[in-house]
C-alpha positions in Angstrom: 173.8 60.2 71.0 172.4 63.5 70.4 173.9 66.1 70.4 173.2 69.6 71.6 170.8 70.5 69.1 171.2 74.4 68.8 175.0 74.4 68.7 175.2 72.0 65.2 175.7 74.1 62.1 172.6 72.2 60.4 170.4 73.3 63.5 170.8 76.9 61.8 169.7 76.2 58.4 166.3 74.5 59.8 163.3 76.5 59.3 161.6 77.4 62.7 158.9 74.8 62.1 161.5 72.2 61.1 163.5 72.9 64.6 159.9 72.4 66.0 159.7 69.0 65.1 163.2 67.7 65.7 162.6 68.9 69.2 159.2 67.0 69.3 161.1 63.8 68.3 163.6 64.4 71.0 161.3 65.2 73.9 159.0 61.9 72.9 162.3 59.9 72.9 163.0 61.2 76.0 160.0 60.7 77.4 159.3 57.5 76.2 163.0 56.2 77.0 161.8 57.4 81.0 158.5 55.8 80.6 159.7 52.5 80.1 156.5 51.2 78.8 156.2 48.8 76.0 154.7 49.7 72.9 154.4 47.7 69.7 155.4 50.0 67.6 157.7 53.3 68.3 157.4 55.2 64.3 155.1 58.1 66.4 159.2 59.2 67.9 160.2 59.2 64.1 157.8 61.0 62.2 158.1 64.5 63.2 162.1 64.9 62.9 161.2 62.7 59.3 158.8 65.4 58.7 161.6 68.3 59.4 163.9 65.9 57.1 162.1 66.1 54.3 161.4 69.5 54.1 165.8 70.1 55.4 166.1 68.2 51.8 163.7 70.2 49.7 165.3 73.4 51.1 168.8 72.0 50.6 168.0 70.5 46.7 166.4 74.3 46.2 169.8 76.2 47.8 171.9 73.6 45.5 170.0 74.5 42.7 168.5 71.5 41.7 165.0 72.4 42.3 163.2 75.5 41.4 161.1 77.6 44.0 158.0 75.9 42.0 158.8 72.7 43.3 160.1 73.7 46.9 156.9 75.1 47.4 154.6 73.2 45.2 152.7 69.8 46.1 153.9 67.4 43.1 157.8 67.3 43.7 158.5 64.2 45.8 161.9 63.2 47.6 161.1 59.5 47.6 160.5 59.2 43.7 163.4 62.1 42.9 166.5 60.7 45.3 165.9 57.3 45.0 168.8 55.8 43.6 167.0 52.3 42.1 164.1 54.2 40.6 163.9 52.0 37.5 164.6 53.4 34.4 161.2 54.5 32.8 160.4 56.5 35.9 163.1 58.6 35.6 162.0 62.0 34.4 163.3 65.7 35.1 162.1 65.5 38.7 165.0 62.3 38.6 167.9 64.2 41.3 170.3 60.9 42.5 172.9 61.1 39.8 173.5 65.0 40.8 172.8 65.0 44.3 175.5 62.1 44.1 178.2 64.0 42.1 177.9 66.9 43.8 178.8 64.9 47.4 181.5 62.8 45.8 183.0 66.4 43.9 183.1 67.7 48.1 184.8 64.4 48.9 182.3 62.8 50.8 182.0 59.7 48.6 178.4 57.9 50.2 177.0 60.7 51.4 174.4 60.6 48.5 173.4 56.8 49.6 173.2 57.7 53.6 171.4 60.2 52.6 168.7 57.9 50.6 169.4 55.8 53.7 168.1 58.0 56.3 164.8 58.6 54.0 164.0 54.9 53.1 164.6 53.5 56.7 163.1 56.7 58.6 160.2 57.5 56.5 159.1 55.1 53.8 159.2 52.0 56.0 157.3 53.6 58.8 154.7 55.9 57.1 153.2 52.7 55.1 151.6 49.6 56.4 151.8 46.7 54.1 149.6 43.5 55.1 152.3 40.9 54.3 154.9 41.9 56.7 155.4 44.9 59.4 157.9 47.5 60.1 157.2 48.1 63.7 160.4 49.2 65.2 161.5 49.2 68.9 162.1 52.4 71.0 166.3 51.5 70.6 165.3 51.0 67.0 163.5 54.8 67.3 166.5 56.4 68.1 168.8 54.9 65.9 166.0 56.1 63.5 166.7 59.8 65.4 170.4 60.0 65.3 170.4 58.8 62.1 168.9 62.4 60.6 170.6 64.0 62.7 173.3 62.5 61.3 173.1 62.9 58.0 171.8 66.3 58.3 174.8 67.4 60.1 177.1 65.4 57.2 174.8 67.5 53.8 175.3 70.8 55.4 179.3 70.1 56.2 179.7 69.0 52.6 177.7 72.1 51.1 180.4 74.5 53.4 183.4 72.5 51.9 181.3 73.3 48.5 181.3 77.2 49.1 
């Protein structure tokens, strides 16, 4: 379920064009959930509150101090590569953030926050913003808004850790 977007505590921290897009996922879930038509492939519900996601991370990694204002703002720092938790060992660089990002939820006491987390990005962005010929990640409306709540989730989940932090 979602909840009443402007009364969460994350809804606050959003940047006005982030808050944009979660709405837009939420009005085409709606809408589509009313429509009852069937589509192949429901990632169009996803992508905007993915888009507001990645950039609720970038400001959160910057506010934690794990990223500098360069890379909040810049166009080379990427979530996918930095938070991935099975990035293989010769990729691992400066830009590298699991091993903190995890500490720092486990020190707050939320011990797999840091994997839901990488959760919510893998299954709500990577596997719907690529097409790969071999297989496809079309996902269902139902499949849509589990996709929805999950952010929603986990956003709600960072931003009660980082208060039990201050």
């Amino acid at each position: 379920m979602i909840p009443d977007l402007e009364n969460q505590k994350w809804w606050g921290f959003l940047d006005k064009p982030m808050q944009e897009l979660v709405v837009e996922s939420v009005v085409l879930l709606g809408r589509e959930e009313v429509r009852r038509e069937q589509m192949a492939d429901y990632s169009f519900v996803v992508f905007p509150i993915a888009k507001a996601y990645e950039g609720f991370l970038k400001k959160m990694l910057f506010r934690s101090g794990l990223i500098s204002e360069f890379q909040l703002k810049g166009r080379h720092f990427r979530i996918g590569r930095s938070l991935n938790p099975d990035l293989p060992n010769r990729f691992r660089d400066e830009d590298w953030l699991w091993d903190d990002m995890d500490r720092f939820f486990k020190k707050v006491g939320d011990e797999d926050l840091a994997r839901r987390v990488w959760e919510a990005w893998s299954r709500g962005r990577n596997k719907l913003f690529h097409y790969f010929a071999d297989h496809e990640d079309f996902i269902s409306l139902p499949e849509a808004r589990e996709r929805v709540e999950l952010f929603v989730e986990v956003m709600g989940r960072v931003i009660e850790a980082q208060s039990n932090n201050q």
